[in-house]
N, C-alpha and C positions, 0 to 999 in steps of 0.2 A: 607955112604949110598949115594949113585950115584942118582943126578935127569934126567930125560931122556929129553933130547929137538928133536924136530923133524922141519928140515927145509925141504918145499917143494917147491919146484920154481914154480909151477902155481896149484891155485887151482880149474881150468877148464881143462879137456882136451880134446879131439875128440878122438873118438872108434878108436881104434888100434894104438895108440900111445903110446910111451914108453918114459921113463923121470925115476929118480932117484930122491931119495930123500937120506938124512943125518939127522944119529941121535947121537947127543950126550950126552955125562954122562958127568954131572957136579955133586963136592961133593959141602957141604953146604955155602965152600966160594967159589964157581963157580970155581975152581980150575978144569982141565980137569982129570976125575981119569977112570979108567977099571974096569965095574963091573966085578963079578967075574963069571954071567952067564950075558947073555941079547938071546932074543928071538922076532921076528913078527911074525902076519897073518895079511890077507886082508882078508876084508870083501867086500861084496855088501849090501848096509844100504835098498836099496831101495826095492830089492827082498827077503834078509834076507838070501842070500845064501854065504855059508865061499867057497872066491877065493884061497886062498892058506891059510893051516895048519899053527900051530905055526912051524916057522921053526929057527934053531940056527945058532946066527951071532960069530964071534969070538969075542971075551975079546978082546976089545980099547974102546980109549978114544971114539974113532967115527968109524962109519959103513955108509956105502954105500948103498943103498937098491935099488937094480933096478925095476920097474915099469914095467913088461916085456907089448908087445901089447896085447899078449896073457888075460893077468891079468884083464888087462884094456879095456875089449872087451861089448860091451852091453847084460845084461844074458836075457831081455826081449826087442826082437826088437817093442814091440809094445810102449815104451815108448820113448819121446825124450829126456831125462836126466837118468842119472842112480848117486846116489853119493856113492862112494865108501868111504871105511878109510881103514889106518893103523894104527894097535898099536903094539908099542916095549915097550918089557916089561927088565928089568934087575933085577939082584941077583930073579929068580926065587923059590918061596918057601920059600926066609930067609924073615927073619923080614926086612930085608931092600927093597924088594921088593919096584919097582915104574914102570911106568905106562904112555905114553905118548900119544896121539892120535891125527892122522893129513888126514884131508878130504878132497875129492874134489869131483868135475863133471863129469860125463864123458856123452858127446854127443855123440848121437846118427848121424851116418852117413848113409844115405842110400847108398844101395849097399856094404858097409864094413859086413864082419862077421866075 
């Protein structure tokens, strides 16, 4: 059963900016294994509104997840913060199923939309 780790290089970032994140599957001796499914979406915490659906990553140890600007755009220009997340999920459905989740800021820029 794969645990999911999620690294994110800044937990701040300015409206239309794009950055990646990395998640990886460790089994119980942190050993690098492939679940057999893994999946994300993004959310917006702050509006409650889903940025991007579950979408399917391929089977490895690690996945790449791009940040697109688009994603990371403010859904309410009236506010100056917005906090997003991501959660990757792997072996969808089995009992082995896990679950990782990684946040951040997103600033509001004027003039950006």
């Amino acid at each position: 059963m794969p645990d999911v780790f999620i690294s994110s290089p800044n937990p701040r970032t300015k409206e239309g900016s794009s950055f990646a994140v990395t998640a990886y599957f460790r089994n119980s001796s942190n050993a690098a294994t492939a679940p057999t499914t893994s999946r994300y979406r993004i959310d917006c915490l702050t509006t409650g509104k889903e940025i991007t659906d579950w979408t399917s990553l391929t089977p490895a140890v690690s996945n790449s997840i791009s940040i697109t600007a688009t994603e990371n755009k403010i859904q309410d220009h009236h506010r100056t913060t917005e906090t997003k997340q991501i959660i990757v999920e792997s072996d969808t459905g089995l009992d082995a199923q896990t679950r990782a989740v990684s946040i951040w800021k997103t600033e509001n820029m004027v003039g950006v939309s």
